[in-house]
C-alpha positions in Angstrom: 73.8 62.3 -1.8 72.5 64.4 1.1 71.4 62.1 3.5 69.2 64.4 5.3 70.3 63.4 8.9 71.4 66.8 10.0 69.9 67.5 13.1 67.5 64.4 13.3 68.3 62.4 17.2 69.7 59.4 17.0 69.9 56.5 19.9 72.4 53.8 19.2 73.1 51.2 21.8 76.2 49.6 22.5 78.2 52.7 20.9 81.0 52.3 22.2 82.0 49.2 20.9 84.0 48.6 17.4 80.7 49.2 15.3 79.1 50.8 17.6 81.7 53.9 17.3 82.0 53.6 13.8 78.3 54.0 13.8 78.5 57.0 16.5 81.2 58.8 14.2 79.4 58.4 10.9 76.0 60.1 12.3 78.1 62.7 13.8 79.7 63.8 10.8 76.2 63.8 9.2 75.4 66.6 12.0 72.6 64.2 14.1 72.4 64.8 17.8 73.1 61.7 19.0 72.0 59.5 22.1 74.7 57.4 23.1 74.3 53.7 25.4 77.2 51.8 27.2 77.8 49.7 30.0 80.3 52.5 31.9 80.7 55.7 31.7 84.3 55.8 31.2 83.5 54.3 27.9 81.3 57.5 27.0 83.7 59.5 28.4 86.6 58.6 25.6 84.1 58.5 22.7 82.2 61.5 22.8 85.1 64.5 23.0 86.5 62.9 20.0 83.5 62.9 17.8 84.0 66.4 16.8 80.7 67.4 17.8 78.9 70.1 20.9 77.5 69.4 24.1 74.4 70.0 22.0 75.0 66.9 19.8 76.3 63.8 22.1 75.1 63.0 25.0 75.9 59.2 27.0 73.9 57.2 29.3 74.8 53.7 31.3 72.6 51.5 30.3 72.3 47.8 31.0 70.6 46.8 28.0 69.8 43.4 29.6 67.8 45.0 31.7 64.2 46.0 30.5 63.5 48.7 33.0 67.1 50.3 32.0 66.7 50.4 28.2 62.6 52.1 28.8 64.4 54.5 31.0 67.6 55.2 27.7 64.3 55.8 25.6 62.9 58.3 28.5 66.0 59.9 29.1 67.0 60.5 25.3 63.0 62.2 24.9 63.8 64.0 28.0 66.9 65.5 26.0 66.4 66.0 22.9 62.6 66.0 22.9 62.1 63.2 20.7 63.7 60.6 18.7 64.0 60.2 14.7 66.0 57.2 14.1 66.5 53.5 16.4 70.0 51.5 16.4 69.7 48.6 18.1 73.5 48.2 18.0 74.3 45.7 21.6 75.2 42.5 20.5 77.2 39.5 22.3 78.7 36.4 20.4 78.2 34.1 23.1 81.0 30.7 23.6 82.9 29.0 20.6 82.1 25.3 21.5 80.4 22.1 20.6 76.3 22.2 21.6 77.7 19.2 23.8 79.6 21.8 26.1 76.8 24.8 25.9 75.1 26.2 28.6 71.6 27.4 29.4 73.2 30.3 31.3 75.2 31.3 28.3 72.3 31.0 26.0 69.9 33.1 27.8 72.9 35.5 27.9 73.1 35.5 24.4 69.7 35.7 23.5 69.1 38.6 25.7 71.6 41.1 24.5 70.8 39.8 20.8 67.0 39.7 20.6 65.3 40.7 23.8 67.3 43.8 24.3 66.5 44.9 20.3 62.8 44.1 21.0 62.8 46.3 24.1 64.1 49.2 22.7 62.0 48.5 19.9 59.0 48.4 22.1 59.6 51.8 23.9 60.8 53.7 21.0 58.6 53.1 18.3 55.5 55.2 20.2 57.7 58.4 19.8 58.3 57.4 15.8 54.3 56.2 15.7 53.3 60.1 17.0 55.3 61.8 14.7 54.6 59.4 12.2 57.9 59.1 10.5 61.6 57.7 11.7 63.7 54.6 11.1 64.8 52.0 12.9 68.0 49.9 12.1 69.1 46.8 13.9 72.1 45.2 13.9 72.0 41.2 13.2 74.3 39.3 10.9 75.3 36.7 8.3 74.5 34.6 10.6 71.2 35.4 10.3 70.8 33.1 7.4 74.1 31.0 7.6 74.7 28.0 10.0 78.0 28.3 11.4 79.1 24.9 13.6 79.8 25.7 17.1 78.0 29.1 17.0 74.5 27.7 17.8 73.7 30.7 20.8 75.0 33.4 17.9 74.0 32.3 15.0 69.9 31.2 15.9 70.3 34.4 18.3 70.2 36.2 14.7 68.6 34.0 13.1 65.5 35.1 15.4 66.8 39.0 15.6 65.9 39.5 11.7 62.9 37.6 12.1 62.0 39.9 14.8 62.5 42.9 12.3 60.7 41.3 10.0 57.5 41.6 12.0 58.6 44.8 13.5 58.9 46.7 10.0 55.4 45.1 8.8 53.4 46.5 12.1 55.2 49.7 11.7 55.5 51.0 8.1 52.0 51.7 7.9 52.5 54.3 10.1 55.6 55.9 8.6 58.4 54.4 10.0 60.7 51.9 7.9 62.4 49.2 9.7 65.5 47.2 8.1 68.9 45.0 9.2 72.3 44.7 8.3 73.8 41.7 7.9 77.6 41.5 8.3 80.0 39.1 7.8 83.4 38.8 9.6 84.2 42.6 10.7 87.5 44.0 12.5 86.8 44.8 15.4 87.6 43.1 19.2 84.6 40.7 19.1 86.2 39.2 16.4 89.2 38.8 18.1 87.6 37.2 20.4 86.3 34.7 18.1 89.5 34.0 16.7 90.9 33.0 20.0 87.9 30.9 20.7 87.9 29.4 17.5 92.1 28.9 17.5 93.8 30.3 20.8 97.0 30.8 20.2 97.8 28.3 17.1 96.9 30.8 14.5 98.0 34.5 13.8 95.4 37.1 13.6 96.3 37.6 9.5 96.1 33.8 9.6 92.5 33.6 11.6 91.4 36.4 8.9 92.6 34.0 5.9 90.4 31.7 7.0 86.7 33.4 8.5 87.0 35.6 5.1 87.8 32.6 2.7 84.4 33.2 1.4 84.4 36.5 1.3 85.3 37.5 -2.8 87.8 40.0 -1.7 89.3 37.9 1.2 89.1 40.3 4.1 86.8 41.8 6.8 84.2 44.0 6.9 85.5 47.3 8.4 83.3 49.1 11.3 83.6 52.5 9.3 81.3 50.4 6.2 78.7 49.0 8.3 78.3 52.1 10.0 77.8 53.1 5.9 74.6 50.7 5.5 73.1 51.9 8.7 73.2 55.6 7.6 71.6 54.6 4.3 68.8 52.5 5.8 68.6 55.5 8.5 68.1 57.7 6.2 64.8 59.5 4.0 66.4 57.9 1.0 65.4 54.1 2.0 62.0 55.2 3.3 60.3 52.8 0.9 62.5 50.1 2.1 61.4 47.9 4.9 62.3 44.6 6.1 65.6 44.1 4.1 68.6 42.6 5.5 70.9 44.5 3.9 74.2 41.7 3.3 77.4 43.1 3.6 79.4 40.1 3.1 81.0 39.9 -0.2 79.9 36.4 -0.7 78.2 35.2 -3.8 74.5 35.8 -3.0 73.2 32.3 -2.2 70.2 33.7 -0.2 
């Protein structure tokens, strides 16, 4: 299937993450210019010469994406080089402290919840009027499993997404009148270094990675995590002209018995 993407600019955030890269490699293979966020640019600096692509096709800012005034200035920068934007991934995500709601913090609420959900809604905010005047584009945002299951000691995460998808929600109603469809992925457990993390959280050093992943993917029917490279899959599709009738889905990519 010809996805159509060739071409069409694309701004991800957080690309230079596990997902985020996957994500960053996938469009470039498609042949989208791409507009690339991180927190450094030494981060940018290692992704973009290995995604295959010309200086005409990549280019990376710093952003802050807690910072409001830094992601409306990502949005002005990417318009100011590419001349537009086609497609949204509202990729930055943090998965906040393992531990009990007895040990949680304001600070590291706030911390989650505005990476997760204000950050999304900012970008969200500045893009869509470039998508509104042309009247066509997509957004994508990342949110989670966790968007619709309760995990115990995840409370920051887990209502973090929980509010995310309902954000899109909303978002994708206001917005697909006016030609641009708006959708979520929904991942489980995925390989990647904030998993890791979570493991070591969860376990520290009692349990093996190989034993961590036995257990987060026990409900998972084929036992394992997601890998970036097949969320970076869903968000092409719901990116793409061929879901443009498609809006508000969380797309699950869990490989749990749909409960939900």
């Amino acid at each position: 299937m010809n996805l159509n993407l060739k071409d069409k600019v694309v701004l991800i955030t957080g690309s230079t993450g596990g997902i985020g890269s996957a994500i960053a490699r996938a469009f470039a293979a498609e042949g989208s210019k791409l507009a690339l966020s991180s927190t450094r640019q030494e981060k940018l600096d290692r992704l973009i010469p290995g995604l295959g692509v010309d200086d005409g096709h990549a280019k990376g800012f710093v952003c802050d994406a807690t910072k409001e005034e830094q992601v409306k200035k990502l949005v002005d920068d990417t318009v100011a080089a590419y001349g537009t934007i086609d497609i949204v991934v509202c990729n930055a995500g943090y998965e906040g402290k393992v531990c009990p709601v007895s040990q949680q913090s304001t600070e590291e609420f706030e911390k989650v919840y505005t990476l997760n959900v204000y950050s999304p809604m900012w970008l969200m905010k500045y893009a869509s009027p470039v998508l509104v005047e042309k009247g066509a584009g997509s957004i994508v945002v990342l949110a989670s499993a966790g968007s619709y299951t309760p995990t115990a000691t995840m409370q920051a995460y887990v209502s973090s997404k929980y509010a995310v998808a309902g954000l899109t929600k909303c978002v994708a109603q206001e917005l697909m009148p006016q030609g641009i469809h708006v959708n979520y992925v929904c991942p489980g457990p995925v390989d990647t270094d904030m998993m890791r993390r979570i493991e070591f959280d969860t376990f520290g050093d009692t349990k093996t990675h190989e034993e961590a992943e036995k257990i987060f993917a026990s409900t998972a029917l084929d036992k394992r995590y997601a890998r970036p490279e097949e969320v970076a899959n869903a968000v092409l599709f719901l990116a793409s002209d061929a879901t443009a009738h498609t809006t508000g889905m969380g797309f699950n990519l869990d490989a749990i018995v749909p409960a939900h």
